[in-house]
C-alpha positions in Angstrom: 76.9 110.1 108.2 76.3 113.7 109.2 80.5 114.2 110.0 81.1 112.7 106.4 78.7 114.8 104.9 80.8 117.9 106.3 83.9 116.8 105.3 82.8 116.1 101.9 81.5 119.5 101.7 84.5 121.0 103.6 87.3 119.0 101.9 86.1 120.2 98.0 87.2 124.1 98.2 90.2 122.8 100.3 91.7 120.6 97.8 90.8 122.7 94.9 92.7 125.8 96.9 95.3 123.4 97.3 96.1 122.9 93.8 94.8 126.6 92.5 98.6 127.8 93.0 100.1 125.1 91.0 97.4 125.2 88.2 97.9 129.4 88.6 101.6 128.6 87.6 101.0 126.5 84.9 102.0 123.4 87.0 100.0 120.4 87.1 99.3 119.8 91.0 101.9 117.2 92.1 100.6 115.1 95.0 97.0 114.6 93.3 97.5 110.6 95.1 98.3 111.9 98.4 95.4 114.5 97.6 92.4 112.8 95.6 89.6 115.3 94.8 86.9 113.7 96.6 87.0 113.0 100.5 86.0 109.7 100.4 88.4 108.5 98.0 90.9 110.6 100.8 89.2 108.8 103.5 90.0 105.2 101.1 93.4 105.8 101.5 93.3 106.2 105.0 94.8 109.7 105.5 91.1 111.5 106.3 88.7 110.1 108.8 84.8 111.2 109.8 82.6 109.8 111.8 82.0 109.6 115.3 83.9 109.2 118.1 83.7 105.5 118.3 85.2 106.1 114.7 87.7 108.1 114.9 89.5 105.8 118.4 88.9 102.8 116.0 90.9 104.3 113.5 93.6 105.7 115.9 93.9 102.1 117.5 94.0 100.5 113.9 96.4 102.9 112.7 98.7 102.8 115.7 98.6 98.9 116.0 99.8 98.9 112.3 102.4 101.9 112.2 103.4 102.0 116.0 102.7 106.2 115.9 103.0 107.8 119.2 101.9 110.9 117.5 99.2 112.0 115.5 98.8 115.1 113.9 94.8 116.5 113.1 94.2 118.8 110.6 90.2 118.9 112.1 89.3 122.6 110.7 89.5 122.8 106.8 87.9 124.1 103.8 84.9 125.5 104.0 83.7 123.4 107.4 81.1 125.8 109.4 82.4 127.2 112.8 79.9 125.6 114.3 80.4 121.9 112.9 84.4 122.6 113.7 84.1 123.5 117.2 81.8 120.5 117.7 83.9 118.1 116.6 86.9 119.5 118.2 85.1 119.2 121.4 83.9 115.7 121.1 87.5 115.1 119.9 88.9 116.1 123.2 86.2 114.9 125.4 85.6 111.1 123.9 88.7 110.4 122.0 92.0 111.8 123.5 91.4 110.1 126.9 91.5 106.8 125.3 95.1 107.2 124.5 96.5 109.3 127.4 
């Protein structure tokens, strides 16, 4: 609950920064499906995770079972996520998730 909570918080100024240029420029922003303005409904569609570790290897498996990726890409800093909160979850990142797939 506490990692959602941060990402919810993060992911808000992110994705409004992310379409600020395109509004600046009278553009409507273009990926607004790939990008939904909430985290959760990003987290929905499977492209954002939080949680805990257990979480985020659960998703990994799922995801790799069903796509057959031998690369994932994290964005884990973003928005307006405290230093503290990222460097946390970087570190239980590497410590209790990446040794499940090495």
């Amino acid at each position: 609950d506490q990692a959602r909570e941060i990402a919810r918080a993060a992911y808000r100024p992110w994705r409004k920064s992310m379409a600020f240029l395109w509004e600046w420029a009278g553009q409507a922003f273009p990926i607004p499906f790939a990008f939904p303005d909430e985290f959760d409904d990003l987290q929905n569609l499977g492209s954002g995770i939080a949680g805990s570790p257990a979480t985020g290897r659960r998703w990994i498996e799922e995801t790799q079972a069903a796509s057959g990726i031998t690369c994932l890409i994290c964005d884990m800093v973003f928005g307006s996520m405290p230093h503290e909160a990222a460097s946390k979850s970087v570190a239980l990142f590497a410590k209790e998730v990446m040794p499940a797939f090495r």
